[in-house]
MDTraj code that builds the backbone (N, CA, C; nanometers):
import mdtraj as md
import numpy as np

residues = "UNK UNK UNK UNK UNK UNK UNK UNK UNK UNK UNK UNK UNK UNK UNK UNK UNK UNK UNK UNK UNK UNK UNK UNK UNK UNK UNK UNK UNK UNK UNK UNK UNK UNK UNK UNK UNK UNK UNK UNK UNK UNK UNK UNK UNK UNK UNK UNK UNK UNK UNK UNK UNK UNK UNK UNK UNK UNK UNK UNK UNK UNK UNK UNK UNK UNK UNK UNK UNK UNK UNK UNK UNK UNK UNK UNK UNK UNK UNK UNK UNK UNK UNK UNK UNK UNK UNK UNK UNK UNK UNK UNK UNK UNK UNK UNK UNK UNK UNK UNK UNK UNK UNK UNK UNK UNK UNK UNK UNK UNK UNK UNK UNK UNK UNK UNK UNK UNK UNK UNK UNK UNK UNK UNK UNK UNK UNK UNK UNK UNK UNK UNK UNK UNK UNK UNK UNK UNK UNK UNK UNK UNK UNK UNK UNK UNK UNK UNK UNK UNK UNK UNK UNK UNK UNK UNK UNK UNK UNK UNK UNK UNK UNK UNK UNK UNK UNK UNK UNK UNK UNK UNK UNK UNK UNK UNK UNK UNK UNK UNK UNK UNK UNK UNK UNK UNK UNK UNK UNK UNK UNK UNK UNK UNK".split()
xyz = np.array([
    [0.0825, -0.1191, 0.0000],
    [0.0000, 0.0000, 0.0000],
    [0.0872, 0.1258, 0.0000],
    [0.1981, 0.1149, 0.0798],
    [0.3167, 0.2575, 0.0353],
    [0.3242, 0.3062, -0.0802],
    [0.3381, 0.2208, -0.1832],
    [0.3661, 0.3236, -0.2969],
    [0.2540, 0.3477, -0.3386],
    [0.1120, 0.3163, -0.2695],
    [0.0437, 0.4461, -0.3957],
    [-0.0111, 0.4926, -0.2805],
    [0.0335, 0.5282, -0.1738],
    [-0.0610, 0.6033, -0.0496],
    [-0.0726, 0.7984, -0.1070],
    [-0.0187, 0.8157, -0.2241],
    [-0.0681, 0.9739, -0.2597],
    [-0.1763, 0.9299, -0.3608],
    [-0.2166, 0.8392, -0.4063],
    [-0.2909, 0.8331, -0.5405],
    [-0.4154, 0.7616, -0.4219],
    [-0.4357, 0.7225, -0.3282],
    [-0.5531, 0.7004, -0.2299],
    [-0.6119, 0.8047, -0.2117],
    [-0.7409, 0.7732, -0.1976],
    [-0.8801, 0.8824, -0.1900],
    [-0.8165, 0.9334, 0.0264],
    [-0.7790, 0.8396, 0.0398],
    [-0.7389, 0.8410, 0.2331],
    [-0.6072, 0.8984, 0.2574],
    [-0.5653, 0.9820, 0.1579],
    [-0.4133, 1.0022, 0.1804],
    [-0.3848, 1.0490, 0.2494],
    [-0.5015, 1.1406, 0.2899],
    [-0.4776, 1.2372, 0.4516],
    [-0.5095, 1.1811, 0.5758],
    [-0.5671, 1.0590, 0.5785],
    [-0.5206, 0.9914, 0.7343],
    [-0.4441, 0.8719, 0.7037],
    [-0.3806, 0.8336, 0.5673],
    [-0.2827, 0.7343, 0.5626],
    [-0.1515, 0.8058, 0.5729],
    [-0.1135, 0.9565, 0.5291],
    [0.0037, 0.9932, 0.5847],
    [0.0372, 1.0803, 0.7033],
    [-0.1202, 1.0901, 0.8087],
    [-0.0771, 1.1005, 0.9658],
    [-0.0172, 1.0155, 1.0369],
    [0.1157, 1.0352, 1.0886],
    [0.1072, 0.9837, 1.1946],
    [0.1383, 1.0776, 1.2923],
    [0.0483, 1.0081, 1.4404],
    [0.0292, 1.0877, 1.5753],
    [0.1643, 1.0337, 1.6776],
    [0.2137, 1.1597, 1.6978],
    [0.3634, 1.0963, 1.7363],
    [0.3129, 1.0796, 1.8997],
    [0.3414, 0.9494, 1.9137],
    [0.2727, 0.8404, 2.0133],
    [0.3367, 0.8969, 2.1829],
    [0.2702, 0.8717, 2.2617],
    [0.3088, 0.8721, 2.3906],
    [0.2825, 1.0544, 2.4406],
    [0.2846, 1.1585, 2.3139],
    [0.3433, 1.3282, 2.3552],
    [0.1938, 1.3184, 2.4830],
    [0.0701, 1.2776, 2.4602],
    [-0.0324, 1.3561, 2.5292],
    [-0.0029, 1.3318, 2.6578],
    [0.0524, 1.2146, 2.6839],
    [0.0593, 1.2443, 2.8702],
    [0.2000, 1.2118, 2.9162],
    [0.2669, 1.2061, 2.8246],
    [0.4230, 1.2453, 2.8629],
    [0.5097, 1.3529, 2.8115],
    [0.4747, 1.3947, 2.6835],
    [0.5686, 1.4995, 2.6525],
    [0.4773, 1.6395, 2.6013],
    [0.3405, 1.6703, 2.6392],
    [0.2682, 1.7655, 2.5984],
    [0.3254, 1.8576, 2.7054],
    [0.2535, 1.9312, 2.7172],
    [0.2393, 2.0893, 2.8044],
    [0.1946, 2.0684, 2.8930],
    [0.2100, 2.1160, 3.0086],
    [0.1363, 2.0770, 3.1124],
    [-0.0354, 2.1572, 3.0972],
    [-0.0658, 2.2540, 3.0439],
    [-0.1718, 2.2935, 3.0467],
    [-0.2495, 2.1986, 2.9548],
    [-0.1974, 2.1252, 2.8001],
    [-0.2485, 2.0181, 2.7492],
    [-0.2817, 1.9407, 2.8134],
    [-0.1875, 1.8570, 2.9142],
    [-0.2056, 1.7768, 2.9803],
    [-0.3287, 1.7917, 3.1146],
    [-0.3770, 1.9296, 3.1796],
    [-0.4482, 1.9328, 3.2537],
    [-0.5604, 1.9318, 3.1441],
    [-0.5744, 1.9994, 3.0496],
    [-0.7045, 2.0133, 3.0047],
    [-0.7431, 1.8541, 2.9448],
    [-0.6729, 1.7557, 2.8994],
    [-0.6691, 1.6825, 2.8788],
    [-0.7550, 1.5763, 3.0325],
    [-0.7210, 1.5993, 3.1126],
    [-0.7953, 1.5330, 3.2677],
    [-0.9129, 1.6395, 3.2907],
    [-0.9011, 1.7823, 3.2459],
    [-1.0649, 1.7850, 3.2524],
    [-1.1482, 1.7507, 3.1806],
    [-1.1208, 1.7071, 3.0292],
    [-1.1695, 1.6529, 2.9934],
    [-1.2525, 1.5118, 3.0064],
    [-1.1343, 1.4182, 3.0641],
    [-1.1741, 1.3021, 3.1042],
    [-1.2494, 1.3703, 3.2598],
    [-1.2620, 1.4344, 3.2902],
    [-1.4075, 1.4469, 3.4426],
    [-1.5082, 1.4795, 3.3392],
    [-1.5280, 1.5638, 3.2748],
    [-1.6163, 1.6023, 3.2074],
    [-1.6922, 1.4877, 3.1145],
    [-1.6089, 1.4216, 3.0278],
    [-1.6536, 1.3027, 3.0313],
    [-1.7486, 1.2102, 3.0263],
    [-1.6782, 1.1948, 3.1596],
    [-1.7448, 1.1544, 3.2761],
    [-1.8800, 1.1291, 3.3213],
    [-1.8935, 1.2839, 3.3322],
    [-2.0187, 1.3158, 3.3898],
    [-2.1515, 1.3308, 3.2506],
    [-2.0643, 1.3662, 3.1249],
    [-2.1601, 1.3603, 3.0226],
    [-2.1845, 1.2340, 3.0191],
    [-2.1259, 1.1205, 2.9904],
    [-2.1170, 0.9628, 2.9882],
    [-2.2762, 0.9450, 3.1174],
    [-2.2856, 0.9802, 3.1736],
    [-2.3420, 0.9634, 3.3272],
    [-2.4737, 1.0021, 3.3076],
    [-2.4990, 1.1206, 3.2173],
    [-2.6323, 1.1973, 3.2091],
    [-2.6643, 1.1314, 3.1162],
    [-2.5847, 1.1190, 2.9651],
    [-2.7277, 1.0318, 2.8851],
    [-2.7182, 0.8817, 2.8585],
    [-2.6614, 0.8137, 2.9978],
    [-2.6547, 0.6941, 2.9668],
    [-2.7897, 0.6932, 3.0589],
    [-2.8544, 0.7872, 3.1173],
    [-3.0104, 0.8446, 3.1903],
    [-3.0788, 0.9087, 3.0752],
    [-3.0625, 0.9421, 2.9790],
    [-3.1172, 0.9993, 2.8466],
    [-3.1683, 0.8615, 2.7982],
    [-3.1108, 0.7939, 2.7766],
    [-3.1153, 0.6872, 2.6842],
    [-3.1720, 0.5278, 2.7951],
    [-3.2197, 0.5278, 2.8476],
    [-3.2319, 0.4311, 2.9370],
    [-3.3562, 0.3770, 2.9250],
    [-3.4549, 0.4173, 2.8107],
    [-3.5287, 0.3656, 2.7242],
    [-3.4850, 0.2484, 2.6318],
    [-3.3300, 0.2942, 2.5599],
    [-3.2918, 0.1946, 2.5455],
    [-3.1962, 0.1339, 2.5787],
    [-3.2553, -0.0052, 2.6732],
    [-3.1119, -0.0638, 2.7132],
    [-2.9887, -0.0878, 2.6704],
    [-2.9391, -0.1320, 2.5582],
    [-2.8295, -0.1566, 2.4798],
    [-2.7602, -0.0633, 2.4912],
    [-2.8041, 0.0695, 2.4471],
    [-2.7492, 0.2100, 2.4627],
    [-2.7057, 0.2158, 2.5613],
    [-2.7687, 0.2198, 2.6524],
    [-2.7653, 0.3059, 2.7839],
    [-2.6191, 0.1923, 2.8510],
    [-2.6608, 0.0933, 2.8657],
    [-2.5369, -0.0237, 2.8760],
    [-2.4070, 0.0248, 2.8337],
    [-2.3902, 0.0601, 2.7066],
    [-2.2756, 0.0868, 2.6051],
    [-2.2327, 0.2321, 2.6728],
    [-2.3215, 0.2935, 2.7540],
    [-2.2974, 0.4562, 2.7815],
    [-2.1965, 0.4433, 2.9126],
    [-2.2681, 0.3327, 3.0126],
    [-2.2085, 0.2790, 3.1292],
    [-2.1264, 0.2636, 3.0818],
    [-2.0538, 0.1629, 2.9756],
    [-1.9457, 0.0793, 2.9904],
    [-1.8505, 0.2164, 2.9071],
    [-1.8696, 0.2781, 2.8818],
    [-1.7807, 0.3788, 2.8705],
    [-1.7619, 0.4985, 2.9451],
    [-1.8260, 0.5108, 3.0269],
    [-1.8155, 0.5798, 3.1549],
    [-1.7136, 0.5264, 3.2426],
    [-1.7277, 0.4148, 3.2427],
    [-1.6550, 0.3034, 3.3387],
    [-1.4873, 0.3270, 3.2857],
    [-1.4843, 0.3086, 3.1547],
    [-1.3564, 0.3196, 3.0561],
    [-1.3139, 0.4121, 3.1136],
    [-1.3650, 0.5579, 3.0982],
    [-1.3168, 0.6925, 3.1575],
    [-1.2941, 0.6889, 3.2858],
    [-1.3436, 0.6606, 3.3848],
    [-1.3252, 0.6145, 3.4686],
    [-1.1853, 0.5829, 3.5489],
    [-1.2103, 0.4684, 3.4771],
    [-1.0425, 0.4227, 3.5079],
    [-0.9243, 0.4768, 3.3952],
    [-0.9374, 0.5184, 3.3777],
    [-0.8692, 0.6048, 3.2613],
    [-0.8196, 0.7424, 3.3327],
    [-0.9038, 0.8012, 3.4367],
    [-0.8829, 0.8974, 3.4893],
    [-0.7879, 0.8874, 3.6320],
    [-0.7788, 0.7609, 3.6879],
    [-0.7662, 0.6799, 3.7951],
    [-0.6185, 0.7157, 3.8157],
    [-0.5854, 0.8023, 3.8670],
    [-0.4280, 0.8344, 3.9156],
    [-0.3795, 0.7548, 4.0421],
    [-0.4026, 0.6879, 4.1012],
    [-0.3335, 0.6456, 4.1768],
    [-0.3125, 0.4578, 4.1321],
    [-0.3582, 0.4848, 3.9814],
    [-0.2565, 0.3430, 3.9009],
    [-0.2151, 0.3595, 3.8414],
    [-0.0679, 0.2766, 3.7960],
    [0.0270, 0.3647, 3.7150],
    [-0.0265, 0.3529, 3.5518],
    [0.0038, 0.3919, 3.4624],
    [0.0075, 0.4419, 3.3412],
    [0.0060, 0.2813, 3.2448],
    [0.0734, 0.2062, 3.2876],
    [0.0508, 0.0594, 3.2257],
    [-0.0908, -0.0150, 3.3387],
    [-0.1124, -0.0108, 3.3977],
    [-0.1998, -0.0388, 3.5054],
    [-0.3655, -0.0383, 3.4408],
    [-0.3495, 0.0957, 3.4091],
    [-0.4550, 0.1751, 3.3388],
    [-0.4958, 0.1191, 3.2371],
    [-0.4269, 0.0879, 3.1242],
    [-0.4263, 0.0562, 3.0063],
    [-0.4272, -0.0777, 3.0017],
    [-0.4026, -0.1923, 3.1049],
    [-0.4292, -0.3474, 3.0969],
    [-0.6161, -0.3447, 3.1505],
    [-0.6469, -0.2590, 3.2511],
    [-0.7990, -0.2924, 3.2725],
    [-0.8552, -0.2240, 3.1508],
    [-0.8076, -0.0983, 3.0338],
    [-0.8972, -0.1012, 2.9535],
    [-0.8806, -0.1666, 2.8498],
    [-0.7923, -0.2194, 2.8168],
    [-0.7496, -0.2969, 2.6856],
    [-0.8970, -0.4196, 2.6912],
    [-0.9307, -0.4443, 2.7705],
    [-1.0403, -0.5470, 2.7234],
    [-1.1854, -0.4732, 2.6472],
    [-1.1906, -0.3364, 2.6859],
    [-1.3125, -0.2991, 2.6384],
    [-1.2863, -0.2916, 2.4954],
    [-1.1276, -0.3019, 2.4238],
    [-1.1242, -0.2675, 2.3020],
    [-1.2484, -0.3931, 2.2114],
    [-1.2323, -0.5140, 2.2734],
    [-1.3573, -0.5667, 2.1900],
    [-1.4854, -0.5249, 2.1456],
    [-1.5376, -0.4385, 2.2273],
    [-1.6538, -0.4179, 2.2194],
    [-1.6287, -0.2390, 2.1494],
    [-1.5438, -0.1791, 2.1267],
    [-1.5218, -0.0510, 2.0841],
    [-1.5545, -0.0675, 1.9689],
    [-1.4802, -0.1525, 1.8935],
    [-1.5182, -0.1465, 1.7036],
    [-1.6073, -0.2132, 1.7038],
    [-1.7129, -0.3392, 1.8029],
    [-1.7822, -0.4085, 1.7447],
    [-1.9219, -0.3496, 1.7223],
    [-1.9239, -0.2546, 1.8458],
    [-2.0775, -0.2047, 1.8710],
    [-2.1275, -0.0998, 1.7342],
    [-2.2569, -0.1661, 1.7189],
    [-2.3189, -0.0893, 1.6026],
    [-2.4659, -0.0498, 1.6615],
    [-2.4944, 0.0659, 1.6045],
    [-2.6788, 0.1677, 1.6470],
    [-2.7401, 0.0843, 1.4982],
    [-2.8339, 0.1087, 1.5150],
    [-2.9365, 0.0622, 1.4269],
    [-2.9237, 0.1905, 1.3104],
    [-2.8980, 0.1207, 1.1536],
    [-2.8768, 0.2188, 1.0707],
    [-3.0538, 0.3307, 1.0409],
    [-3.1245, 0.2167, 1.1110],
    [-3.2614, 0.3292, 1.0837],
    [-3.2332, 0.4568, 1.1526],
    [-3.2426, 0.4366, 1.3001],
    [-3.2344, 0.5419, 1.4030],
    [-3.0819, 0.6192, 1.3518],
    [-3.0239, 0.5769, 1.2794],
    [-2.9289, 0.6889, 1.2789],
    [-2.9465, 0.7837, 1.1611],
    [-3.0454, 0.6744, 1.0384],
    [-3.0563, 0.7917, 0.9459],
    [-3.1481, 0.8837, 0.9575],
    [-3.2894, 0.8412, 1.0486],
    [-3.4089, 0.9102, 1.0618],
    [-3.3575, 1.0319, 1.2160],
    [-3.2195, 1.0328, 1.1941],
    [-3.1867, 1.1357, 1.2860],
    [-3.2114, 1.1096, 1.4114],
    [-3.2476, 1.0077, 1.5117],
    [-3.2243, 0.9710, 1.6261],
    [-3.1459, 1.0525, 1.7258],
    [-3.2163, 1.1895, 1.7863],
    [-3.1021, 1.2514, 1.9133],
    [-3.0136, 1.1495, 1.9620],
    [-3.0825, 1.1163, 2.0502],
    [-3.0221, 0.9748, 2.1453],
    [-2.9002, 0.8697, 2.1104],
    [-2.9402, 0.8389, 1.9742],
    [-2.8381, 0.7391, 1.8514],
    [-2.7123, 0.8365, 1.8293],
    [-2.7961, 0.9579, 1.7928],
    [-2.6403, 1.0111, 1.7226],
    [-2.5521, 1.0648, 1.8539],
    [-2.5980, 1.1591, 1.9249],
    [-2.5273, 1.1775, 2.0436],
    [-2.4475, 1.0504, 2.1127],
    [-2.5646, 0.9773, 2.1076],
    [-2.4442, 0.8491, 2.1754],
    [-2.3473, 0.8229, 2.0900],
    [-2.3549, 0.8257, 2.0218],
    [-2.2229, 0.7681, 1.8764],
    [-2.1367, 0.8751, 1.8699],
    [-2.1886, 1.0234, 1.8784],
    [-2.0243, 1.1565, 1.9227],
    [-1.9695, 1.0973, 2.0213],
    [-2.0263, 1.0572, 2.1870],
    [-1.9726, 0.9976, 2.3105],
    [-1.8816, 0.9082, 2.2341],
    [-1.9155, 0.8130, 2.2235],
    [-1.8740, 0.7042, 2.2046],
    [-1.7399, 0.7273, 2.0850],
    [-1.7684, 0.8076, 1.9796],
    [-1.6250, 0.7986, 1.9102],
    [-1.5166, 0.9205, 1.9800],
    [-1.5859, 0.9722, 2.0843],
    [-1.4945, 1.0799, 2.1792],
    [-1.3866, 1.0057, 2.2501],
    [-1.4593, 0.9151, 2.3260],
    [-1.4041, 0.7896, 2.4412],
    [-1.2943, 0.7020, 2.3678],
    [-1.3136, 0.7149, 2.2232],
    [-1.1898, 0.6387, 2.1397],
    [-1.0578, 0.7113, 2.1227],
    [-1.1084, 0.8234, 2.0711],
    [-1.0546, 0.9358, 2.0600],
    [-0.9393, 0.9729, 2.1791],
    [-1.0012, 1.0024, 2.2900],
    [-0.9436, 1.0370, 2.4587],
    [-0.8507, 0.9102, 2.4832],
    [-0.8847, 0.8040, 2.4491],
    [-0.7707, 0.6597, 2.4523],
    [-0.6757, 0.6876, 2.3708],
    [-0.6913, 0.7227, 2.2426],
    [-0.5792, 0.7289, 2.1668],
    [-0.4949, 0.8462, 2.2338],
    [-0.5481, 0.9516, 2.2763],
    [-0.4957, 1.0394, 2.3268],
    [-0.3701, 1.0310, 2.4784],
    [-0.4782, 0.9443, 2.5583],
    [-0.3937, 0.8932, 2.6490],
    [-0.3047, 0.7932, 2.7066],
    [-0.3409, 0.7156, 2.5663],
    [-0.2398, 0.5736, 2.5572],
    [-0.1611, 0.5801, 2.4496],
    [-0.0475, 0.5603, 2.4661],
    [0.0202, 0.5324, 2.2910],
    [-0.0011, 0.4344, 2.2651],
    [-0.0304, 0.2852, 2.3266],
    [-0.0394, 0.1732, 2.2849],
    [-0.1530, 0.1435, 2.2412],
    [-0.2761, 0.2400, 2.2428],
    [-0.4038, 0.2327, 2.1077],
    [-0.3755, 0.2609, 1.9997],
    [-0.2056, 0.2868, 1.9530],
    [-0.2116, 0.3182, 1.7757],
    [-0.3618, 0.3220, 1.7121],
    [-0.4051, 0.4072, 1.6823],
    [-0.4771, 0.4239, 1.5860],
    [-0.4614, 0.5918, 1.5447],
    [-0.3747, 0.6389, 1.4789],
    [-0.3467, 0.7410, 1.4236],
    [-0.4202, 0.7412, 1.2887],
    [-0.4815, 0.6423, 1.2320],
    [-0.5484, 0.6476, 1.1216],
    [-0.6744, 0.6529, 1.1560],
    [-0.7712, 0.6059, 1.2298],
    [-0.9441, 0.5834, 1.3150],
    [-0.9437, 0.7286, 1.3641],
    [-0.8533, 0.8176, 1.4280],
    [-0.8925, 0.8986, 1.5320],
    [-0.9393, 0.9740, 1.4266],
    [-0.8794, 1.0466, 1.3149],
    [-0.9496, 1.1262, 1.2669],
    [-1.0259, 1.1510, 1.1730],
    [-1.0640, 1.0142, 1.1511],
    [-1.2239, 0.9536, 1.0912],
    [-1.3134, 0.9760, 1.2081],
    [-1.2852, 0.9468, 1.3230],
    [-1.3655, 0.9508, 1.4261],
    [-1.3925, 1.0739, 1.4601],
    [-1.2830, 1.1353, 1.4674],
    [-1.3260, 1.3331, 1.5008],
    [-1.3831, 1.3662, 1.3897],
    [-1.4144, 1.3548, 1.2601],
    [-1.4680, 1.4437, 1.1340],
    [-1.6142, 1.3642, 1.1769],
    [-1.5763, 1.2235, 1.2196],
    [-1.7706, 1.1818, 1.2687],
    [-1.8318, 1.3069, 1.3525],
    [-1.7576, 1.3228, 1.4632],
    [-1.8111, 1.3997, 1.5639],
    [-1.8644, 1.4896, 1.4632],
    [-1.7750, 1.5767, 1.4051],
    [-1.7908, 1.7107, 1.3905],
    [-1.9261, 1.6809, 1.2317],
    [-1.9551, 1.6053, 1.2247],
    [-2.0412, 1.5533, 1.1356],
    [-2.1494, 1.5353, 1.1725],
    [-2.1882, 1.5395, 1.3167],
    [-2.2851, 1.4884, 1.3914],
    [-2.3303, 1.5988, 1.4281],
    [-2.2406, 1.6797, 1.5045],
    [-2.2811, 1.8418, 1.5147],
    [-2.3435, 1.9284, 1.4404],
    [-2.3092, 1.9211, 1.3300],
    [-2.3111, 1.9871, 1.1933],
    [-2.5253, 1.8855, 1.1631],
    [-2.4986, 1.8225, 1.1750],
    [-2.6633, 1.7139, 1.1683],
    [-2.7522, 1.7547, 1.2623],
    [-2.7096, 1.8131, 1.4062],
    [-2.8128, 1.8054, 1.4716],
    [-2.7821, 1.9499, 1.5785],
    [-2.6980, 2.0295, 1.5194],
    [-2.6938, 2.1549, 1.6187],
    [-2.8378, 2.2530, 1.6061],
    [-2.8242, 2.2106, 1.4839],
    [-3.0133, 2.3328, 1.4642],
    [-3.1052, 2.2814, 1.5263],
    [-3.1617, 2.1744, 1.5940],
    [-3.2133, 2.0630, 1.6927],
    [-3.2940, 2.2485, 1.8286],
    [-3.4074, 2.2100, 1.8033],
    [-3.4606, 2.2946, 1.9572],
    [-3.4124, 2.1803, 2.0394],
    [-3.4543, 2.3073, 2.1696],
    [-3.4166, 2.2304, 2.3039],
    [-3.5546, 2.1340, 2.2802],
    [-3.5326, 2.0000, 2.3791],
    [-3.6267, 1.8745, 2.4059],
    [-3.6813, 1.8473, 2.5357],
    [-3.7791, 1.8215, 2.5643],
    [-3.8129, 1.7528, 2.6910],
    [-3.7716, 1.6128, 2.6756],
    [-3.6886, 1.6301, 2.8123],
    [-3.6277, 1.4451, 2.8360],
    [-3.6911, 1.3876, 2.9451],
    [-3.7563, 1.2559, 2.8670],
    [-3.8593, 1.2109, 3.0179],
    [-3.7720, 1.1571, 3.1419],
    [-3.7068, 1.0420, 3.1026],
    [-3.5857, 0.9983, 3.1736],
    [-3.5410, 1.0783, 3.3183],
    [-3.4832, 1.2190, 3.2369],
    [-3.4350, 1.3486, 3.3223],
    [-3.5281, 1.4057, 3.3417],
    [-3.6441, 1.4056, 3.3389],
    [-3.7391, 1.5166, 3.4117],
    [-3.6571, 1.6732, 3.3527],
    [-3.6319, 1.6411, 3.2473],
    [-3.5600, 1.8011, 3.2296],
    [-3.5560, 1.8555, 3.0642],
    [-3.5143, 1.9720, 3.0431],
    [-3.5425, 2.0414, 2.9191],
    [-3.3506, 2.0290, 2.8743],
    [-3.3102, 1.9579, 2.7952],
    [-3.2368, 1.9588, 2.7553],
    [-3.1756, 2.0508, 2.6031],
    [-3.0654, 2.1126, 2.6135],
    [-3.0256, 2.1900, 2.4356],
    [-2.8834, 2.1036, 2.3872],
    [-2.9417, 2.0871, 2.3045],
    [-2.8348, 1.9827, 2.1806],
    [-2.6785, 2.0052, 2.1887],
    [-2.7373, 2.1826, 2.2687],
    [-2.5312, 2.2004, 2.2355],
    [-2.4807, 2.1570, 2.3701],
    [-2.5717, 2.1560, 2.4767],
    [-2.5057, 2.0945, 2.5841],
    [-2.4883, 1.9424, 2.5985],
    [-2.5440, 1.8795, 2.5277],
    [-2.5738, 1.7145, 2.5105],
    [-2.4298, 1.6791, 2.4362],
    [-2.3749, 1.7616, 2.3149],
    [-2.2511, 1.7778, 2.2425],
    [-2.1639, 1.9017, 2.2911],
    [-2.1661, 1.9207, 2.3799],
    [-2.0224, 1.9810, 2.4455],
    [-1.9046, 1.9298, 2.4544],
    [-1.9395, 1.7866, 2.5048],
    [-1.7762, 1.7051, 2.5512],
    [-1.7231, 1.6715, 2.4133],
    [-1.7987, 1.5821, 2.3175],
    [-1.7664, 1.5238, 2.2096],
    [-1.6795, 1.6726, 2.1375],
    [-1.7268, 1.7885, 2.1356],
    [-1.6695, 1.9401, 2.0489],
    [-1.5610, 1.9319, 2.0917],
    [-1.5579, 1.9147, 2.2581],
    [-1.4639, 1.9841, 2.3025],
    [-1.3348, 1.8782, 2.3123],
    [-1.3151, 1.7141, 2.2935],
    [-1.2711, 1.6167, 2.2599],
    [-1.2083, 1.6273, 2.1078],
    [-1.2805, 1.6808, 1.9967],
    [-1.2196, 1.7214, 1.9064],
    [-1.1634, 1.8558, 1.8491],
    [-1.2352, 1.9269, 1.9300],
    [-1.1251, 2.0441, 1.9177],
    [-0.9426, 2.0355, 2.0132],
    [-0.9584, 1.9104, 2.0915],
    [-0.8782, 1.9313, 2.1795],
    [-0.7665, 1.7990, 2.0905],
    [-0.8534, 1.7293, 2.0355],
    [-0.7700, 1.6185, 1.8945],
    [-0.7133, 1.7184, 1.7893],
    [-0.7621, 1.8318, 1.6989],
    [-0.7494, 1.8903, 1.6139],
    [-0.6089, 1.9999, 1.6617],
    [-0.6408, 1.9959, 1.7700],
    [-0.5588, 2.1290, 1.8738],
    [-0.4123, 2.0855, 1.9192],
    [-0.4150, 1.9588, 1.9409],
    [-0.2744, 1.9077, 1.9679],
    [-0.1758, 1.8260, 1.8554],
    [-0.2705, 1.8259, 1.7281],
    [-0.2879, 1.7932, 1.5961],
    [-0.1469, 1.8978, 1.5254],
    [-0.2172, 2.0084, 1.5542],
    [-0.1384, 2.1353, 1.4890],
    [-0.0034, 2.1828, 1.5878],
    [0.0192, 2.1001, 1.6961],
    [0.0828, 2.1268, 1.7873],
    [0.2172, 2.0524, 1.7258],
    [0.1781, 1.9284, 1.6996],
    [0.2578, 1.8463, 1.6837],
    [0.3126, 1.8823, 1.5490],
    [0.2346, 1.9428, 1.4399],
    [0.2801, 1.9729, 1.3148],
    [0.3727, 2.1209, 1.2924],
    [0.3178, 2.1755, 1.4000],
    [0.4558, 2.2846, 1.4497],
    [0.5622, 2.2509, 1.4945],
    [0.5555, 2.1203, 1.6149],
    [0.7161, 2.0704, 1.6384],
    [0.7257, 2.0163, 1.5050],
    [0.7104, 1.9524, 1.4298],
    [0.8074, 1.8624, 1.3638],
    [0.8939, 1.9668, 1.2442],
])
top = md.Topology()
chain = top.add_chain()
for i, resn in enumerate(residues, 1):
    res = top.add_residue(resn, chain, resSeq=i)
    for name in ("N", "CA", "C"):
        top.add_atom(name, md.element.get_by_symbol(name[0]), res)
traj = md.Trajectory(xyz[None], top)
């Protein structure tokens, strides 16, 4: 595949590579904090619409189990390989899980939001592990996000039965924005060092 990786329709995520290990060893320290507020933040988004979605179980399951990911992902008082052996098992279920192509084309809040989460949480791994190589997925996965945004930011606010509450689209997609602006951001960082 080398010699024709300029004549590929993918040439622009076949000739990234994300120089491995910088986000939590050789970034900035302000990268690196915003990088852990991120993972709280997270967090707590992971937390609210895996209660959004709790209509449907599967979802809402998949919301937990990536909450959980973050979770221990955030977990400082295990070391850095520690971290990365309890999540390495969720990688099975990362590429396998699929939404129902109806609900995602008939625009599904719930579907698509969960699917920004969810390719965020991939995203934040690659970020904080070097040993998720995937310098080619992450930024298929961030142009998803920002694809999803772009689908459903004109969205009025909703009544959520679940939450007893009035929810707005841009707060439901805050973390996922702010996950790829923070991919795109250390993106250009790295293309200034080199």
């Amino acid at each position: 595949m080398q010699p024709h990786i300029h004549t590929s329709l993918f040439s622009s995520y076949l000739r990234f590579e994300f120089p491995r290990g910088r986000a939590t060893k050789g970034c900035h320290a302000t990268q690196r904090t915003h990088l852990n507020t991120l993972l709280t933040t997270g967090i707590s988004s992971l937390s609210l619409l895996s209660i959004c979605t709790s209509h449907t179980p599967s979802l809402s399951t998949v919301l937990r189990q990536l909450h959980d990911t973050l979770h221990i992902a955030s977990t400082q008082s295990l070391s850095h390989s520690q971290r990365y052996a309890l999540i390495y098992p969720y990688a099975s279920w990362i590429d396998s899980y699929t939404a129902s192509y109806y609900a995602i084309s008939s625009g599904d809040l719930n579907v698509l939001t969960a699917l920004a989460h969810f390719f965020s949480v991939v995203v934040m791994l690659d970020l904080l592990f070097e040993d998720v190589k995937l310098p080619m997925v992450s930024p298929v996965r961030v142009a998803s996000i920002e694809r999803i945004w772009e689908a459903v930011r004109e969205r009025e606010d909703f009544w959520c039965t679940p939450c007893r509450a009035v929810h707005k689209v841009g707060e439901l997609m805050e973390w996922p924005r702010e996950v790829a602006e923070m991919f795109w951001g250390m993106r250009e960082g790295d293309a200034e060092a080199l």
